[in-house]
N, C-alpha and C positions, 0 to 999 in steps of 0.2 A: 396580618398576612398569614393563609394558612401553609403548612410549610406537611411533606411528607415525608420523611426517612424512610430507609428500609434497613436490614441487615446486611445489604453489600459493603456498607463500612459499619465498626465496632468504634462503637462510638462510646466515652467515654465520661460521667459525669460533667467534670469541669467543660467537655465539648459540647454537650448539650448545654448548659448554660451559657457558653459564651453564643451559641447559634441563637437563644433564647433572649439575649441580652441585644441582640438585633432588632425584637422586635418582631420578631415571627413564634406563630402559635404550632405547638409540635404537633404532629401526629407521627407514630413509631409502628411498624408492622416489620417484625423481623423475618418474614419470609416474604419474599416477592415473586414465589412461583405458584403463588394461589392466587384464584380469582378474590380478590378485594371482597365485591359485591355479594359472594357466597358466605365466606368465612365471617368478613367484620363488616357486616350489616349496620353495626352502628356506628360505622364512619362516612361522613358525606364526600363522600368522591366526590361530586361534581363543587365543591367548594375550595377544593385543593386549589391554591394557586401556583405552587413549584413544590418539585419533586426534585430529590434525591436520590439515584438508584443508580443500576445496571441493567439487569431483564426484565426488570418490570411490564415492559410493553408488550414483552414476548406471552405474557401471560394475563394480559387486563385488559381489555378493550380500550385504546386512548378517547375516543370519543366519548366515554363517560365521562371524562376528566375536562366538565365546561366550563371551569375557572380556568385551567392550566397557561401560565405564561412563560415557565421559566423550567428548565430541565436542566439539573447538571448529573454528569454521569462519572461514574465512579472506574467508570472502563476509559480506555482511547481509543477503542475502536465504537462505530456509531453503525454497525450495521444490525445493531439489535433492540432498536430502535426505528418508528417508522418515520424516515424525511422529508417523504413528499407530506404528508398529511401535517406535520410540522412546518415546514414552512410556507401551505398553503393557509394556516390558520395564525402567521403569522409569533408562533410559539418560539421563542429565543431557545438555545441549547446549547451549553458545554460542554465537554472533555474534558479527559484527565492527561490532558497533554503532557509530557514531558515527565509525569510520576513515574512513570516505569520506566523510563528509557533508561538508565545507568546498569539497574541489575539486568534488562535484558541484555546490554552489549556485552557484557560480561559474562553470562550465559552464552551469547554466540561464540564470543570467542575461546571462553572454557571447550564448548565443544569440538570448534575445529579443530584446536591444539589435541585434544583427545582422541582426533583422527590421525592426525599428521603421527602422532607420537605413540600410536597404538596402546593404550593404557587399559582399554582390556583386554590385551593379552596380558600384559604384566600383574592386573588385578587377580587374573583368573591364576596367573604362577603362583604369587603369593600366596591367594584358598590352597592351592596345593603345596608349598614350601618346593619351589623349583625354582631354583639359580640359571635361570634363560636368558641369553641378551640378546637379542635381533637387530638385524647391520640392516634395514631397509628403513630405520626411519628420516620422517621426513620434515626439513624447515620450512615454514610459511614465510619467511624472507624471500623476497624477490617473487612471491607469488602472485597474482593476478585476481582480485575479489570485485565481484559484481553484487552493486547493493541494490538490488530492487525495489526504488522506494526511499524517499531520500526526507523521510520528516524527522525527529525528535532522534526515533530509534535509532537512525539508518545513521543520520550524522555521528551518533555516541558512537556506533559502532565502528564508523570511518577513522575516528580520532585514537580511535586502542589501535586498529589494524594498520594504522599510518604509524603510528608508534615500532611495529613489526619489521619495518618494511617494507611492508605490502601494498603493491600498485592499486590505486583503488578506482574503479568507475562506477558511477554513480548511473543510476537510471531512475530518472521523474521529468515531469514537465514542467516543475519551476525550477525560477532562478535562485542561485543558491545568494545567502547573504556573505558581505567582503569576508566577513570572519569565517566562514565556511570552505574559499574555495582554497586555501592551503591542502585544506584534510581529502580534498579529490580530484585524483589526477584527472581525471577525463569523464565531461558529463554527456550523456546520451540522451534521447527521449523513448517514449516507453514504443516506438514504431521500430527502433535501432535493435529491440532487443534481442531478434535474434544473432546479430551479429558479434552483440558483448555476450552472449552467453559461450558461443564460438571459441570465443578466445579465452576464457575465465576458465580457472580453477577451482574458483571456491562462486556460489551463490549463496546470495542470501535474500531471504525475502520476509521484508519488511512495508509490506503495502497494503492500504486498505481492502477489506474486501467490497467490491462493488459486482453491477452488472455487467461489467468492465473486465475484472481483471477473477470473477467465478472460473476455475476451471483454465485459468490462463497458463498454469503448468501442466501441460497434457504432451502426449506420445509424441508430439510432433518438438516442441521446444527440449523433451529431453532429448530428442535427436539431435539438437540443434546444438547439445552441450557437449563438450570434451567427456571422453573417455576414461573414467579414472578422477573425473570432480571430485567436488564434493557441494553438495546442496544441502540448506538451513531453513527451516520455516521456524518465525516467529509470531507471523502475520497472522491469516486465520486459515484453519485446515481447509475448507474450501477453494483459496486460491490454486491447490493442486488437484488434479483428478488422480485419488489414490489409485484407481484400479491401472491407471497406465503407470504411477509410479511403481507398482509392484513388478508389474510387466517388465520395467527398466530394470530391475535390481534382478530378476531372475536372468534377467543376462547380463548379468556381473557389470552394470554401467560405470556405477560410483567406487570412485573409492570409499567411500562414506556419507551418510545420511543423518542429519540431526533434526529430530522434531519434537515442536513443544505445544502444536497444534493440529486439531483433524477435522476432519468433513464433521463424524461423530465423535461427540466427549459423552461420557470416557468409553477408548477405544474399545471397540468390541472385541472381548476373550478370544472370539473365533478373528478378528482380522491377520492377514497375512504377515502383518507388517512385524508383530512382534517374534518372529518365526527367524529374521535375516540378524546373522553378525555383524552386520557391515551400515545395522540402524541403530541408530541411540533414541530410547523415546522418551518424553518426560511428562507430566500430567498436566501439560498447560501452567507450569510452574515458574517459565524464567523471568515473571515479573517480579518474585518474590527478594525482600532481603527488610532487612531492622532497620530502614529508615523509607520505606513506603509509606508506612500509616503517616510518620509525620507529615510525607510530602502532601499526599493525599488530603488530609484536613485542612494543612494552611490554604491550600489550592478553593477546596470547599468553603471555608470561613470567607476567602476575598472575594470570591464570586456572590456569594448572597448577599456582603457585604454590599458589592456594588450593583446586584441587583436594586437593594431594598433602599439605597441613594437614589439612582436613579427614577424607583416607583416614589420617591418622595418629591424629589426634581417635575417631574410629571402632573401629580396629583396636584402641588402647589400652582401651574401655570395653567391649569384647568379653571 
């Protein structure tokens, strides 16, 4: 079974052998944003049977790839990757479901608290050695968070902000499971939303990016939002139209703005965004934390694992 790696995970001797000890034949390309075809001419693309990656598609033609049966992706978001041509050829794919969700919630929540409790201003007294206290700060108890988007992330993050206090309403179209609906007081569908943004203090968005939901944060839904919010994107930068989020902060909408994604990475020197006190932005970073990579490979080891059962289950009733 031919198997392809990339460099979106750092893979590790003993983990290449254990991937090896599967029974699949390596092939290793640590950049995935080169055409394959151009550079390593002497690899057979079209014998590849699963692939390992992240952008890889973003940069290779999938249709050269006419063994391909098995995709696992090293991201949880799947819009960078093509779907339809996947599931029209019948190509199985995985996620890295649930690998990042602990340090993103923890990143969302880092950042509201850093709004509610104003911590750049006290960073910036501190550069200066100024003994400042400000009486305006503010508790996330008893506050009102709209998760938009209720998978892996959205639940981690319901279960810290239910820990706070914090009234939480959920917006997706499924049903959440028994053990989930403690963590959220009130679920909506994603038709409801502009009414939970209405009411909500804090947003957060945690939703795939689709044809669906491109551009679903526009002038019209931040209209929709409370005065003095605050709004989170974890999701992908595209879910908001930055040019009307700009529009909204020049007139003083938010109380604050946390972003760890954008339309473009990395953010353009000239965008607006890094210009406002009142945004915090990060480099697409709040997946990160020292126990990712573990999750990440056991995740990877079980899936090929049970891919390559499977292709054996199969082959044998052939």
């Amino acid at each position: 079974m031919n198997l392809l790696l990339t460099g979106a995970f750092k893979y590790t001797k003993g983990q290449l052998d254990s991937i090896q000890d599967l029974g699949f034949d390596i092939t290793f390309v640590q950049d995935e944003r080169v055409s394959m075809s151009e550079v390593n001419q002497n690899i057979n693309i079209a014998a590849i049977d699963v692939v390992v990656c992240n952008g890889l598609f973003l940069y290779n033609d999938i249709t050269q790839f006419k063994s391909l049966k098995f995709i696992q992706l090293t991201s949880t978001g799947m819009d960078r990757v093509p779907l339809d041509y996947i599931k029209n050829h019948g190509i199985h794919i995985a996620n890295a479901r649930g690998v990042y969700s602990i340090p993103m919630a923890e990143w969302v929540v880092l950042k509201i608290l850093e709004i509610y409790k104003n911590s750049r201003y006290f960073y910036k007294a501190q550069s200066e050695r100024k003994w400042q206290k400000r009486r305006d700060l503010l508790e996330i108890s008893g506050k009102t968070a709209a998760i938009i988007g209720l998978g892996n992330v959205g639940i981690e993050i319901a279960k810290r902000l239910s820990a706070f206090g914090v009234y939480v309403i959920g917006v997706d179209n499924r049903l959440l499971d028994p053990a989930e609906n403690d963590l959220v007081n009130e679920l909506s569908v994603p038709d409801e939303i502009d009414g939970v943004l209405n009411k909500s203090d804090i947003v957060i968005l945690t939703l795939p990016l689709t044809d669906q939901t491109h551009h679903m944060m526009n002038k019209y839904r931040f209209k929709a939002m409370r005065d003095g919010s605050v709004l989170v994107n974890v999701s992908r930068g595209g879910v908001i139209k930055e040019t009307d989020l700009i529009e909204a902060l020049q007139g003083n909408k938010f109380l604050g703005v946390a972003l760890d994604v954008f339309e473009e990475e990395p953010l353009n020197q000239d965008s607006l965004l890094w210009d406002f006190d009142d945004v915090i932005i990060t480099p697409h970073n709040s997946f990160v934390s020292d126990k990712v990579n573990e999750r990440l490979f056991g995740l990877i080891i079980k899936n090929l694992n049970e891919y390559m059962m499977n292709s054996n289950v199969d082959n044998a009733s052939v």
